[in-house]
C-alpha positions as CSV (number, residue, x, y, z in Angstrom):
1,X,63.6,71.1,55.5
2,X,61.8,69.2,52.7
3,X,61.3,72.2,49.9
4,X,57.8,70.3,48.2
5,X,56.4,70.8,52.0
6,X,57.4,74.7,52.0
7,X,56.1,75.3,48.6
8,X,52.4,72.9,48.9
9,X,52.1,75.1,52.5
10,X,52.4,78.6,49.9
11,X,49.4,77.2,48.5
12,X,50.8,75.1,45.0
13,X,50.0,72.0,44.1
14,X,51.8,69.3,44.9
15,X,52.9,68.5,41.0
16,X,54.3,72.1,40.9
17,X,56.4,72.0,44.0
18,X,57.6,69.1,42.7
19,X,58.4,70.5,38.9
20,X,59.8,73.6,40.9
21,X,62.4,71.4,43.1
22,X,63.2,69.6,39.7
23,X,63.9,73.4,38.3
24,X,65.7,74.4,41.3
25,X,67.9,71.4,41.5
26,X,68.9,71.3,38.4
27,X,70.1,75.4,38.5
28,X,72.1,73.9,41.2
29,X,73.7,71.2,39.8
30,X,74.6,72.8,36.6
31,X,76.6,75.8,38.7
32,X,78.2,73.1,40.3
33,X,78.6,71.0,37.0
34,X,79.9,74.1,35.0
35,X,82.4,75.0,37.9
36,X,83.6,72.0,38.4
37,X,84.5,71.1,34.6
38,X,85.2,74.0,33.8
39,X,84.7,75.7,30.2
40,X,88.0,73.5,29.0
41,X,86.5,70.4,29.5
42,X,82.5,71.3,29.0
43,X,82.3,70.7,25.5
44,X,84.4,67.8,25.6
45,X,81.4,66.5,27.8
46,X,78.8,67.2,25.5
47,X,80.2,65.3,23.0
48,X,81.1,62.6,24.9
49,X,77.3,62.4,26.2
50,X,76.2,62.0,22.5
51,X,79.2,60.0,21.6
52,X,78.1,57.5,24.5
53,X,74.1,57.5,23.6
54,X,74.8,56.6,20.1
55,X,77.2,53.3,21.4
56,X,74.4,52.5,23.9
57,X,71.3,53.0,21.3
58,X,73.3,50.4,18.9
59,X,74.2,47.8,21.6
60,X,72.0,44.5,20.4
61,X,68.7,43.8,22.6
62,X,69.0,41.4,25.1
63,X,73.2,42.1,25.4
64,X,72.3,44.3,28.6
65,X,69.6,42.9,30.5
66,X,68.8,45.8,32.7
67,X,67.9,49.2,32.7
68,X,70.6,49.5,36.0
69,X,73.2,48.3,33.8
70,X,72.5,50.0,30.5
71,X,72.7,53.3,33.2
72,X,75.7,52.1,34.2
73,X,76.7,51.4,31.0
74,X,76.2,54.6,30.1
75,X,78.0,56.9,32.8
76,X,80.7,54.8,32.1
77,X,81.1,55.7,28.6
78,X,80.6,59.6,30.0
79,X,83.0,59.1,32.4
80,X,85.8,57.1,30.7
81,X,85.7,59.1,27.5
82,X,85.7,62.4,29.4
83,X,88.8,61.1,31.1
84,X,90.4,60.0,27.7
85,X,89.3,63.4,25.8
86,X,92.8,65.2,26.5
87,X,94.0,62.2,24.1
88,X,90.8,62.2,21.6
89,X,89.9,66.2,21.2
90,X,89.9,69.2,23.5
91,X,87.4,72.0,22.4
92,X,86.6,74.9,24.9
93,X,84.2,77.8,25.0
94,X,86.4,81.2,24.4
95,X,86.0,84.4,26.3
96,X,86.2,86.2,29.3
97,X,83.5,88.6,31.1
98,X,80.0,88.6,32.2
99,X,79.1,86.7,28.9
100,X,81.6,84.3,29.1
101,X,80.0,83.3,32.9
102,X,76.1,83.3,31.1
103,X,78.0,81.0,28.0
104,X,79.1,78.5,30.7
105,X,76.5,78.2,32.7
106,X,73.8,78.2,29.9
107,X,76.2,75.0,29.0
108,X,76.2,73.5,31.7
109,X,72.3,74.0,32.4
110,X,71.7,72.1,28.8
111,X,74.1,69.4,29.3
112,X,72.6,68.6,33.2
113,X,69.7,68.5,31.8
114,X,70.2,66.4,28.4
115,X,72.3,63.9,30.9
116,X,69.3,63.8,33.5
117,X,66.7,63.4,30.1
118,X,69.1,60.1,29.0
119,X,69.1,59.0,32.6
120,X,65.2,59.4,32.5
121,X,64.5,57.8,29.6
122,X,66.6,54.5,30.5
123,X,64.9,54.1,33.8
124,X,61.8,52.6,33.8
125,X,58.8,55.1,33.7
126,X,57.7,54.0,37.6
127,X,61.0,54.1,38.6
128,X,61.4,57.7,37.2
129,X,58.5,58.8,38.5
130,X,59.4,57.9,42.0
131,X,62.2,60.6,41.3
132,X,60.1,63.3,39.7
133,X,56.4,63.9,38.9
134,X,54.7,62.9,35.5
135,X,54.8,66.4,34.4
136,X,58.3,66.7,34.6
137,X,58.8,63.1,33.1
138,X,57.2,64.2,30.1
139,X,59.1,67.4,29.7
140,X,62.2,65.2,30.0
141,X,61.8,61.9,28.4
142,X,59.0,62.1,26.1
143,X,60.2,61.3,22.8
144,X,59.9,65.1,21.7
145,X,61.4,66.3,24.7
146,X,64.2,64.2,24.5
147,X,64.7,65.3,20.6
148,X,64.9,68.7,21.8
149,X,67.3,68.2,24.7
150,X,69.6,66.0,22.1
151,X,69.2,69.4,19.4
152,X,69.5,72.3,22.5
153,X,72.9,72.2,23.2
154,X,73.8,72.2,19.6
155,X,71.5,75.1,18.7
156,X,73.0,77.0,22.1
157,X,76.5,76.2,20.6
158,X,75.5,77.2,16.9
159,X,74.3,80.9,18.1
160,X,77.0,81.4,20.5
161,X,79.8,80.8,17.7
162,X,78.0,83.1,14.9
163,X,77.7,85.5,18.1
164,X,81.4,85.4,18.9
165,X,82.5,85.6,15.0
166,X,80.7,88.8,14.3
């Protein structure tokens, strides 16, 4: 059952369907993400996912040669520093309740998406779009867009903590 089909045959164009499988994927993924780390472990990822951005943006040109391994590269970093992060720093979203389940998964939502926006923006822009349509390329890796997926999950954890302090 191919989802673009089902939603072109409901009479949307074909860029739509496409931006609306993007949306719903990634509301998939981040329940999954946000379960599956947990809210111990999901700011710990965050900063690991700027931590390993800022190595990767300083590397010297030419030192990686490809966009395959600068990706590689990069969910390494993610990887091996979220592994190492008991031993670096251990910071957690506190709470319990129906607004501790929105906390985490508004989380996890930003930080799918800032990793997908990184992932974007290292792939070449044909290769990307064979993955996702222009439209959604530019709301992803554009230079602005990728400012404000870098700034989100800040902001998002800057109003939650003055939130939780009142």
């Amino acid at each position: 059952m191919n989802l673009n089909s089902i939603i072109s045959k409901l009479g949307f164009s074909t860029s739509l369907a496409q931006d609306a499988t993007l949306l719903l994927v990634l509301v998939f993924i981040s329940f999954i993400f946000g379960m599956f780390i947990g809210r111990y472990r999901l700011l710990t990822v965050l900063i690991n996912t700027y931590v390993s951005f800022a190595i990767l943006s300083v590397i010297p040109p030419g030192f990686i040669s490809d966009y395959s391994y600068e990706l590689i590269a990069f969910l390494t970093l993610v990887v091996g520093l979220t592994l190492l992060g008991k031993k670096i720093f251990e910071i957690h979203i506190s709470g319990a309740g129906s607004g501790f389940l929105w906390r985490v998964f508004a989380m996890s939502f930003l930080e799918v998406t800032l990793l997908l926006s990184i992932i974007l923006s290292i792939l070449p822009k044909k290769t990307a779009l064979s993955y996702v349509s222009s439209s959604s390329l530019d709301y992803l890796a554009s230079p602005n867009a990728r400012l404000i997926w870098m700034v989100a999950p800040l902001i998002f954890l800057f109003f939650i903590h003055k939130r939780l302090n009142r």
